[in-house]
N, C-alpha and C positions, 0 to 999 in steps of 0.2 A: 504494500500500500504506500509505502515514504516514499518508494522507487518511483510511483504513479505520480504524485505530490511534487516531488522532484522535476521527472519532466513536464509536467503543468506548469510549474514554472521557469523552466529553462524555456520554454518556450516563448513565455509572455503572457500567459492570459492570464487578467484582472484577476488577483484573489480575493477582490470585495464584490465579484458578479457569481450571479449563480452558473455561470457561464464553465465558470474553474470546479466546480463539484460535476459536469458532467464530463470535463476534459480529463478529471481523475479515472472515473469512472470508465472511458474509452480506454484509459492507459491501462486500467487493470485488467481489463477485459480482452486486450487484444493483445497478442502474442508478439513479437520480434517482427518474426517473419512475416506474420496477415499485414504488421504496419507498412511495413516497407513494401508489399505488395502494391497497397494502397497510394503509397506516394508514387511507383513507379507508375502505376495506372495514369494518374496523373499528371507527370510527367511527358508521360506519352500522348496527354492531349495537347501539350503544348501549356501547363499551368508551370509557373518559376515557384521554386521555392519561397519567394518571400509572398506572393498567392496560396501558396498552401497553407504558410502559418497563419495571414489576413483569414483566411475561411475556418480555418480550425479555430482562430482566438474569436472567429464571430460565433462562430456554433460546431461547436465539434461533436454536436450529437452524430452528425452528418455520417461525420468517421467510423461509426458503430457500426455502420452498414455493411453487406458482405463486398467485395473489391471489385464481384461482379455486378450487385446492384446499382454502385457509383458510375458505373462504368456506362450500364444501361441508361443511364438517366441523364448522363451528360450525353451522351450520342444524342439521345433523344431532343434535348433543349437545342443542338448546336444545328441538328437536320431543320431543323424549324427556320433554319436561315434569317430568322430573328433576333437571336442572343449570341453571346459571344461569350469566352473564357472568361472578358474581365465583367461580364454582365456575372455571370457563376461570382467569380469573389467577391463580387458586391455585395451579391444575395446568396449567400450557400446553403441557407435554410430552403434555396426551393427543390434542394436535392434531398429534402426530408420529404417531398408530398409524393402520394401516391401518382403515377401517371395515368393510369386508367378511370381511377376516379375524380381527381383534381385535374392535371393539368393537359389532358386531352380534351378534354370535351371544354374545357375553358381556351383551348389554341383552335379549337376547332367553330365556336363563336367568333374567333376573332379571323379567321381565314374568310368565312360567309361573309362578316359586314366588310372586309378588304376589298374581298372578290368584287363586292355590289356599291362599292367607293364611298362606303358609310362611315370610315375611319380614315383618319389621314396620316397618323402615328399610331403605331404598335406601343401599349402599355408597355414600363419597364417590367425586368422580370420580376420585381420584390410588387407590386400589383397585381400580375398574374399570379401570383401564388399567393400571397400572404394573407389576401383580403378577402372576406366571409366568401361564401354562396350567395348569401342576400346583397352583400354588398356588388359584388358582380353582375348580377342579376341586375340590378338597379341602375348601373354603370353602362353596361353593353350588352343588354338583352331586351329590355324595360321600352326605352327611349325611341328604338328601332320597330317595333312592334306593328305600326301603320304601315311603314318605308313594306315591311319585306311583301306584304299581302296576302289576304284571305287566303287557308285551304280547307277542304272538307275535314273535318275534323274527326271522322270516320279514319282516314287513309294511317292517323297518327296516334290508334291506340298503343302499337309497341311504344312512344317516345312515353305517352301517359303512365305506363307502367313503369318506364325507365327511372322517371321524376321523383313519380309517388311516392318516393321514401319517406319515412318518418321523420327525417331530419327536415325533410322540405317541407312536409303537412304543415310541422309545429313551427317554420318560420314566418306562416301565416299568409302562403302565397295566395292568390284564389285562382278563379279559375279561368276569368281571361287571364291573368299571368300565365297558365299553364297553356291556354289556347297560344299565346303570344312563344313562349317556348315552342310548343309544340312547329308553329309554324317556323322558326329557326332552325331548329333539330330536321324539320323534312329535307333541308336541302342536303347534308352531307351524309345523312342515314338512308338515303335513297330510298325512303316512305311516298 
């Protein structure tokens, strides 16, 4: 455990942020080898070491991750032709969110209003990721709702059951929101 303490602080990060109780906790928990896998990973996307330490001393929960899911996830953000390595150190925490459930379907609202010239700048990454469901909703789903145009609302019960989670009921969307959803989600699920 000193050893973890240790390099918590050789490294730099704040030992008055809760930040340093989860950098311990990566130290303890991750072997030699998984670490340096991890940085090599990295490395080989083109991130410098003094980026490694900026994203680990932001949030080094990040780091807890297997060396293959980091690896997925920055492919992923960078194919997006959107973000960039220094957008990742900026924001390392969006390499905490799930991609299937957070950040596809939040990149994939934002491809439809591009495609249909409703956006004229792409959200930073710490936007894309950080900010509620509602808040997103409200931001770049909400607002566009007229622009994109009526559809049977028949053709889009898979999208309705997609939504319908509990987490969404209880945000208190209703049900033109979910019509208005609904009509966003038809163009890239091919409903």
């Amino acid at each position: 455990m000193m050893k973890s303490v240790e390099k918590a602080i050789e490294i730099g990060v704040p030992q008055t942020k809760f930040a340093f109780i989860h950098a311990v906790g990566v130290f303890n928990h991750t072997s030699e080898g998984k670490w340096e896998v991890k940085l090599q990973t990295l490395r080989d996307f083109g991130f410098s070491d003094k980026g490694i330490v900026t994203m680990f001393r932001k949030h080094p929960v990040v780091f807890s991750v297997s060396g293959d899911k980091l690896k997925n996830k920055i492919e992923f953000l960078l194919a997006t032709g959107k973000f960039n390595i220094s957008d990742i150190v900026t924001c390392p925490v969006a390499l905490g969110y799930n991609i299937e459930k957070r950040l596809e379907p939040r990149l994939q609202i934002l491809k439809l209003l591009e495609r249909r010239n409703l956006i004229e700048k792409w959200p930073a990454l710490s936007v894309l990721s950080i900010i509620t469901d509602t808040e997103f909703f409200d931001r770049f789903s909400k607002p566009y709702c007229d622009v994109i145009g009526e559809e049977q609302i028949t053709k889009h019960v898979r999208v309705l059951v997609l939504i319908a989670r509990p987490e969404i009921r209880n945000i208190g969307v209703t049900c033109s929101d979910l019509i208005c959803l609904c009509r966003i989600f038809s163009d890239f699920l091919g409903l």
